[in-house]
VOPAGU-2260 file (C-alpha; in pm, 1 decimal, decimal comma):
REM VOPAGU-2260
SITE   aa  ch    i         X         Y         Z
SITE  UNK   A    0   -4239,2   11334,0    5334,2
SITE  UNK   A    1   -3923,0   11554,9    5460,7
SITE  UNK   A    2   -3607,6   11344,7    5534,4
SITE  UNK   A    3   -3342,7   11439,1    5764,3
SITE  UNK   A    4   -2988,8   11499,1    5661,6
SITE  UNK   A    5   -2941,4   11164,1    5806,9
SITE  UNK   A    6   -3210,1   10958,7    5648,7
SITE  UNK   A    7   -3107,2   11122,8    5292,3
SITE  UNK   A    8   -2751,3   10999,5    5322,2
SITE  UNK   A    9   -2845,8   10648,4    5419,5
SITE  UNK   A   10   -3124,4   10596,5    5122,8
SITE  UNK   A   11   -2890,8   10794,6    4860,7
SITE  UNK   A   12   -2599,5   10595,6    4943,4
SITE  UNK   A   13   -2383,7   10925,1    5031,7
SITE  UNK   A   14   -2228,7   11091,3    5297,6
SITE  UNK   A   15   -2415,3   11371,5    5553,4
SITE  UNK   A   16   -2100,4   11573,2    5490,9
SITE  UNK   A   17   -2167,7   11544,5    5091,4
SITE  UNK   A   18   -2507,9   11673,1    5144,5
SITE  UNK   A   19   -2401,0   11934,1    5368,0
SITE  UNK   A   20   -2164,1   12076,8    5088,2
SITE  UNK   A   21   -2395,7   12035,5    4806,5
SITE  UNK   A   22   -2600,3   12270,7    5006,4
SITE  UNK   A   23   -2337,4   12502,5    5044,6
SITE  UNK   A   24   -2281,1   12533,1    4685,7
SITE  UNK   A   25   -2623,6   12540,5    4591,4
SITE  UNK   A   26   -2633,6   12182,8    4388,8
SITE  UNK   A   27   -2913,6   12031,9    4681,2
SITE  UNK   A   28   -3026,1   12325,6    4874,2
SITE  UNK   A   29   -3227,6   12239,5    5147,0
SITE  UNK   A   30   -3504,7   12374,2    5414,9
SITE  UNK   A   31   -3470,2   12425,6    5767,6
SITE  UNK   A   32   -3681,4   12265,6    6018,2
SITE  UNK   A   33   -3873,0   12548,7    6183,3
SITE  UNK   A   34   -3827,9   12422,6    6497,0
SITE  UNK   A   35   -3497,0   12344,9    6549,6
SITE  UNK   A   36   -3332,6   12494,9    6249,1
SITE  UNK   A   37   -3175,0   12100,2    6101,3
SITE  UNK   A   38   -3142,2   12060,8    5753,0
SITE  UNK   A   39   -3491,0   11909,1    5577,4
SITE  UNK   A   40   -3470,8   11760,8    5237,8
SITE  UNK   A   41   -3844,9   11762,6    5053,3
SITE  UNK   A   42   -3981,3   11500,2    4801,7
SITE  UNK   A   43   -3858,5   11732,9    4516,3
SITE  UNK   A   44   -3516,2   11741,2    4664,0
SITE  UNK   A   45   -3496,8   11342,1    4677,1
SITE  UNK   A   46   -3554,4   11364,4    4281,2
SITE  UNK   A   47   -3301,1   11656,2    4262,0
SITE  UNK   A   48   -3039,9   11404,6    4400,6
SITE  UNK   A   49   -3119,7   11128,6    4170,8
SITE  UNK   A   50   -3044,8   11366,3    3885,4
SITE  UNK   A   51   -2697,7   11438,4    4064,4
SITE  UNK   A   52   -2666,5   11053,0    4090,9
SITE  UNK   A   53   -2703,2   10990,0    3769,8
SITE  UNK   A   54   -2497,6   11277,2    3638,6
SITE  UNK   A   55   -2255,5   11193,2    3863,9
SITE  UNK   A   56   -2246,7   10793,9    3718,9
SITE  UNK   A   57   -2220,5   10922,1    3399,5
SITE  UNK   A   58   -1929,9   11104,8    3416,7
SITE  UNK   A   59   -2027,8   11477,8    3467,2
SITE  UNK   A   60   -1797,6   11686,6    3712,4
SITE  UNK   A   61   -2037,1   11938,6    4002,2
SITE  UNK   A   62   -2016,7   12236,5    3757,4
SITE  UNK   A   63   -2163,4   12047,8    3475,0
SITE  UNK   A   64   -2419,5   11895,9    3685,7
SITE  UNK   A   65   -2517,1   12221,9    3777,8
SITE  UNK   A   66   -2536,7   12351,3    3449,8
SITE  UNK   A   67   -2751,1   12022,2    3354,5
SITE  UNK   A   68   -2989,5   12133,5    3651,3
SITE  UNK   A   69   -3097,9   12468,0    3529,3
SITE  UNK   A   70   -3267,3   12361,8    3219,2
SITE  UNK   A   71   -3603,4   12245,6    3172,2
SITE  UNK   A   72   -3744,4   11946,4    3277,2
SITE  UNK   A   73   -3747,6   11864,4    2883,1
SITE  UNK   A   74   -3379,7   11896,7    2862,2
SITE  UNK   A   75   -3290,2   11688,1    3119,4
SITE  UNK   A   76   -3522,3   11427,9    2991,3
SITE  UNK   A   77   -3347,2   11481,9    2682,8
SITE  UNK   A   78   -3002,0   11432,2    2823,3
SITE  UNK   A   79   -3078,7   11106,8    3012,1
SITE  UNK   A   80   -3192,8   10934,0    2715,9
SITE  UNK   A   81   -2888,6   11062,2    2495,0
SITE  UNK   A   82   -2723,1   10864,7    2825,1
SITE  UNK   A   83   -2897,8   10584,7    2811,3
SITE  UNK   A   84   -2850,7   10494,5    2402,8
SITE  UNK   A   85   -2466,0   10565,7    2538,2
SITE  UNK   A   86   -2554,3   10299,1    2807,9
SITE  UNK   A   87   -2749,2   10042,5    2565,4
SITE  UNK   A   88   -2455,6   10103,6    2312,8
SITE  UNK   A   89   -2175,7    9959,8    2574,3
SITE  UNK   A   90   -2422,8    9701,7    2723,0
SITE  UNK   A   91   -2428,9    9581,5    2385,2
SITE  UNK   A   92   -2057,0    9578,6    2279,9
SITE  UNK   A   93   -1942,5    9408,3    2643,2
SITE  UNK   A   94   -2228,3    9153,0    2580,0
SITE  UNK   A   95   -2078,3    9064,9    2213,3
SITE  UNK   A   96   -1705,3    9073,5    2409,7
SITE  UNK   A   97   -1839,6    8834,9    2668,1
SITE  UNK   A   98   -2011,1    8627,3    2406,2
SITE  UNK   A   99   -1669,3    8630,0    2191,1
SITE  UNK   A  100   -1468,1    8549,5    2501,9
SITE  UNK   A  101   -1671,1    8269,9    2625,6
SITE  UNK   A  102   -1666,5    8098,9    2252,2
SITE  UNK   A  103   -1272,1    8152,8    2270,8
SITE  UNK   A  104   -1201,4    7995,5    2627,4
SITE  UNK   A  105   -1467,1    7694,1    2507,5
SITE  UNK   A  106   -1275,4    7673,7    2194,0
SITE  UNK   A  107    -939,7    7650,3    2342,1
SITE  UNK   A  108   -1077,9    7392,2    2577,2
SITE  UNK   A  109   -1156,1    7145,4    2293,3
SITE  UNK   A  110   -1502,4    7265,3    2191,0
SITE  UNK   A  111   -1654,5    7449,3    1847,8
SITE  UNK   A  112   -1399,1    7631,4    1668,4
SITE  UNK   A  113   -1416,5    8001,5    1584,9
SITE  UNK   A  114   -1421,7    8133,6    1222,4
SITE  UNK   A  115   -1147,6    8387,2    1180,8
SITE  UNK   A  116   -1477,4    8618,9    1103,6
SITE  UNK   A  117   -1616,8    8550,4    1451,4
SITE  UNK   A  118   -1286,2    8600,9    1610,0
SITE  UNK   A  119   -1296,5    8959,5    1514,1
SITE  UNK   A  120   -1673,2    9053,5    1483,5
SITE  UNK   A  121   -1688,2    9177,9    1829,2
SITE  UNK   A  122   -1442,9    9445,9    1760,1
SITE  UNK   A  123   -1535,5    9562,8    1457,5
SITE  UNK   A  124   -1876,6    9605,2    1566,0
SITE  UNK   A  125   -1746,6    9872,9    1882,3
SITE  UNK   A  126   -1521,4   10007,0    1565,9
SITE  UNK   A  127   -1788,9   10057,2    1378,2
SITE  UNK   A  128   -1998,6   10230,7    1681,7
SITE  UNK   A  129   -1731,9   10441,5    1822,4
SITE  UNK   A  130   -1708,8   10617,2    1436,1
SITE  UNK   A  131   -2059,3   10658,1    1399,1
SITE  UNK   A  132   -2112,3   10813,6    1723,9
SITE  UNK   A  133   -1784,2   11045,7    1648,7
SITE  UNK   A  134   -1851,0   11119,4    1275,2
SITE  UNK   A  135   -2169,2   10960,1    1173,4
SITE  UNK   A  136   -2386,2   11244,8    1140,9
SITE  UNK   A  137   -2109,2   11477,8     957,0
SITE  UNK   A  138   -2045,9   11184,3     714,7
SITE  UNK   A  139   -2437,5   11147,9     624,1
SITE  UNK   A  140   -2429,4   11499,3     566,0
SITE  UNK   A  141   -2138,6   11476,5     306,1
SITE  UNK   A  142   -2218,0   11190,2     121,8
SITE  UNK   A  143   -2610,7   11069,9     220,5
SITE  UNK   A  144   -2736,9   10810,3     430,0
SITE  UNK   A  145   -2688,1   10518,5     177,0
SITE  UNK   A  146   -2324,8   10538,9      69,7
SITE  UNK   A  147   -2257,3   10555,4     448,5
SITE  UNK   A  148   -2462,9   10275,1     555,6
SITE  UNK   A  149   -2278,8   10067,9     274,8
SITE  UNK   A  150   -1956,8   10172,7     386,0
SITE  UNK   A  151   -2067,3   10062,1     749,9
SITE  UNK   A  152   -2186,9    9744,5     579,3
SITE  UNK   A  153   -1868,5    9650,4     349,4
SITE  UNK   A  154   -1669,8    9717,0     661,6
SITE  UNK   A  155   -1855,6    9448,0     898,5
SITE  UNK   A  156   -1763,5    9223,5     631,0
SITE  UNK   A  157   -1464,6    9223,7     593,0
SITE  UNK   A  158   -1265,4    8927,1     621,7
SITE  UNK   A  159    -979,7    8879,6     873,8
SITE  UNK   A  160    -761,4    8963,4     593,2
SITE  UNK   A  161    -875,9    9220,8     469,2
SITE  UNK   A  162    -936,8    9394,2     847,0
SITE  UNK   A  163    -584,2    9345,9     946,1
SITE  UNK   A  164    -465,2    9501,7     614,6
SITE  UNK   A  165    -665,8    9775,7     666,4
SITE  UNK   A  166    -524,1    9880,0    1002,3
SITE  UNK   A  167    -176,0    9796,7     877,9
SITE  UNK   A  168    -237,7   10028,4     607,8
SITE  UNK   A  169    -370,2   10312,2     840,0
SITE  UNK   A  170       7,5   10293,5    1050,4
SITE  UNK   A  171     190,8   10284,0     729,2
SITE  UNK   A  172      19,2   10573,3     686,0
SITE  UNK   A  173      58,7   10733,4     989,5
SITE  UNK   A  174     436,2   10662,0     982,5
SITE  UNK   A  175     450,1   10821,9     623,4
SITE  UNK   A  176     223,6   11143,4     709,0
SITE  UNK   A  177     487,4   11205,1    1004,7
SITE  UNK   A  178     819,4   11217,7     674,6
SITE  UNK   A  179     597,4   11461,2     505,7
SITE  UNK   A  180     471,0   11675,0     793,8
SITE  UNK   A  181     832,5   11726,6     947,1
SITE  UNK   A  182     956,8   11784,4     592,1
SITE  UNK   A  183     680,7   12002,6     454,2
SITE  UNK   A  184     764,6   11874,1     142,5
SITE  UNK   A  185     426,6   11770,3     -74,9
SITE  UNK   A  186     591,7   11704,8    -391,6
SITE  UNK   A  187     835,3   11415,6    -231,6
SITE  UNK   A  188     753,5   11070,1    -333,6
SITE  UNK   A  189     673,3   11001,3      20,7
SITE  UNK   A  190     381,4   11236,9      -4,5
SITE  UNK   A  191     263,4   11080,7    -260,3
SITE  UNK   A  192     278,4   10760,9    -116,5
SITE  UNK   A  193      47,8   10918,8     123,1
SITE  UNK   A  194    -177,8   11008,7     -71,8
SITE  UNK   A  195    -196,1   10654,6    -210,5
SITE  UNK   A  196    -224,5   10478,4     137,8
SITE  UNK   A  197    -477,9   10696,2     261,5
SITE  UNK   A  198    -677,2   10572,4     -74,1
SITE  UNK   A  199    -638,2   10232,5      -7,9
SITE  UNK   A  200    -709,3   10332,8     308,3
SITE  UNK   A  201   -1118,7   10415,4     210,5
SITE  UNK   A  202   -1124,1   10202,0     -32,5
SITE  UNK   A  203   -1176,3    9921,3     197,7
SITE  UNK   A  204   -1494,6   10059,6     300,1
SITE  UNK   A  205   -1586,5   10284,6      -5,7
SITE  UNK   A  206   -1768,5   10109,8    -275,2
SITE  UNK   A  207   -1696,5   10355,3    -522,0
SITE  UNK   A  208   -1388,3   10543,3    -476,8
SITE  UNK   A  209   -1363,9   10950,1    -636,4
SITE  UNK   A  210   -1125,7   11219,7    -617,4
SITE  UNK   A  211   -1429,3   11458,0    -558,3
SITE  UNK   A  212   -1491,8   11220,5    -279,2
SITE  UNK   A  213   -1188,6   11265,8    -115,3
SITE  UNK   A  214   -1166,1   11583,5    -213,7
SITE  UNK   A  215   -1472,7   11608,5     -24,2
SITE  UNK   A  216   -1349,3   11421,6     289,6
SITE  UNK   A  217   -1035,8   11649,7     346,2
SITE  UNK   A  218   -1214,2   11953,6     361,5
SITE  UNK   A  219   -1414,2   11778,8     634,7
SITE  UNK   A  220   -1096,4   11755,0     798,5
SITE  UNK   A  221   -1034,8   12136,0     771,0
SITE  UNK   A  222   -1391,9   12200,0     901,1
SITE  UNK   A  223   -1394,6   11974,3    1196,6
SITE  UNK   A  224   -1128,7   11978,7    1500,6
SITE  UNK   A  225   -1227,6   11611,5    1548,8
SITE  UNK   A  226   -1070,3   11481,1    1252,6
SITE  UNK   A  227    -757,6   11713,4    1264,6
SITE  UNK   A  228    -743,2   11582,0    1614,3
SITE  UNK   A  229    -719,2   11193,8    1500,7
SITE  UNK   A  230    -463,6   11256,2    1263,2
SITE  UNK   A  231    -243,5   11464,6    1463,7
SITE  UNK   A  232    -250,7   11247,5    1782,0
SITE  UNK   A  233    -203,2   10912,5    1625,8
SITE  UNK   A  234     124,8   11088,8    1426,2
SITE  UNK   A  235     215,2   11323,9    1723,3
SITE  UNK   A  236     230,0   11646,7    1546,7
SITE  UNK   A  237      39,4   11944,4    1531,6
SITE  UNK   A  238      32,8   11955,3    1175,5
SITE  UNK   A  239     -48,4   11614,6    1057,4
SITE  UNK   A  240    -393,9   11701,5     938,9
SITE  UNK   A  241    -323,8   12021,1     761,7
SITE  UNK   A  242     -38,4   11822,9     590,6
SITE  UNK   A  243    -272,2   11524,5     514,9
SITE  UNK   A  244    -541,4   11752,6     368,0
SITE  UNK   A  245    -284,8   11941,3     161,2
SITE  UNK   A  246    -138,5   11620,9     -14,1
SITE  UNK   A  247    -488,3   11477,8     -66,9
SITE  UNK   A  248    -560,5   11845,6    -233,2
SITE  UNK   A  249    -270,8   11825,2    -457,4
SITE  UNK   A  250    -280,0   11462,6    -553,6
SITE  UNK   A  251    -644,8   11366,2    -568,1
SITE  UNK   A  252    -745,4   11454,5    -950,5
């Protein structure tokens, strides 16, 4: 069946004018009725668009959509499911928000009362997915699938405690990394103290702490623009990783 520029618009939920222009730039090419030369949009086109729909949901600008369209049918298959694990992942995390939120409004309402545990769970859970996604695989190659999954363990349980100290320990941090990276100065007390917060830091998720560990960890730093990207936006310099991995070289023996 060949739609009309028309009929295309009105089942896709977009504008003639949209189709006309993905034609133009080649995203949705279309035929031309023999007769009277209007656009004609085949039953392989209609599937071409629902890629571009999808793309498009996902976050993809034209240019990487078109990109996405010239590889095999096997990578594109491959790309919607890495999408739709992405989708499952934040289905999951707004259902445990939801399921958190609803406990809190019927708990300040005079019903059940909320662990401190439960008040939290929610969020360490997307914590705990966000750094997997972002790290996970570079992390199982550094130190093997079972420290990591215990680290990812230990860290779900931590109390509400011990979770607040740990983030309060990652901004003292922060705030101390900034002394030493404007000063350059490694052998300062405060670089030390670095050192020592970024220790404490792990150790709430590392069961078994090691310099060669950490020694470990900041050259993953150096190798990855991902981490040297974390540490230098949350202190708001350039240098904050180099700095970091330079006081963890000097002081982690």
């Amino acid at each position: 069946m060949a739609y009309s520029i028309q009929a295309l618009a009105q089942l896709a939920g977009v504008s003639p004018r949209t189709l006309r222009y993905y034609d133009q730039i080649g995203l949705l090419p279309a035929s031309r009725n023999p007769d009277n030369g209007y656009r004609e949009y085949s039953a392989a086109a209609v599937d071409r668009l629902q890629l571009i729909r999808y793309f498009q949901a996902f976050g993809f600008s034209l240019t990487e959509i078109q990109s996405l369209l010239k590889q095999s049918a096997t990578e594109q298959t491959a790309a919607l499911t890495q999408q739709r694990a992405a989708l499952t992942t934040k289905r999951d995390h707004l259902t445990a928000l939801l399921n958190t939120l609803d406990r809190t409004l019927a708990a300040r309402k005079g019903g059940p009362q909320m662990t401190d545990s439960e008040k939290f769970a929610a969020f360490k859970r997307q914590q705990l997915t966000d750094n997997d996604r972002e790290f996970g695989e570079e992390a199982r190659q550094l130190y093997g699938q079972e420290p990591v999954n215990a680290s990812q363990q230990r860290f779900g349980k931590l109390s509400e405690t011990d979770y607040q100290a740990m983030q309060e320990t990652e901004q003292y941090l922060f705030t101390a990394l900034k002394t030493v990276a404007t000063s350059g100065d490694l052998a300062s007390p405060t670089a030390e103290e670095v050192y020592q917060l970024h220790r404490q830091w792990l150790c709430f998720t590392w069961n078994n702490y090691s310099a060669a560990a950490h020694q470990g960890l900041a050259q993953m730093y150096l190798d990855d623009d991902r981490f040297a990207s974390y540490y230098n936006d949350h202190v708001g310099l350039p240098n904050a990783a180099e700095t970091l991995v330079a006081v963890i070289q000097r002081y982690a023996k």
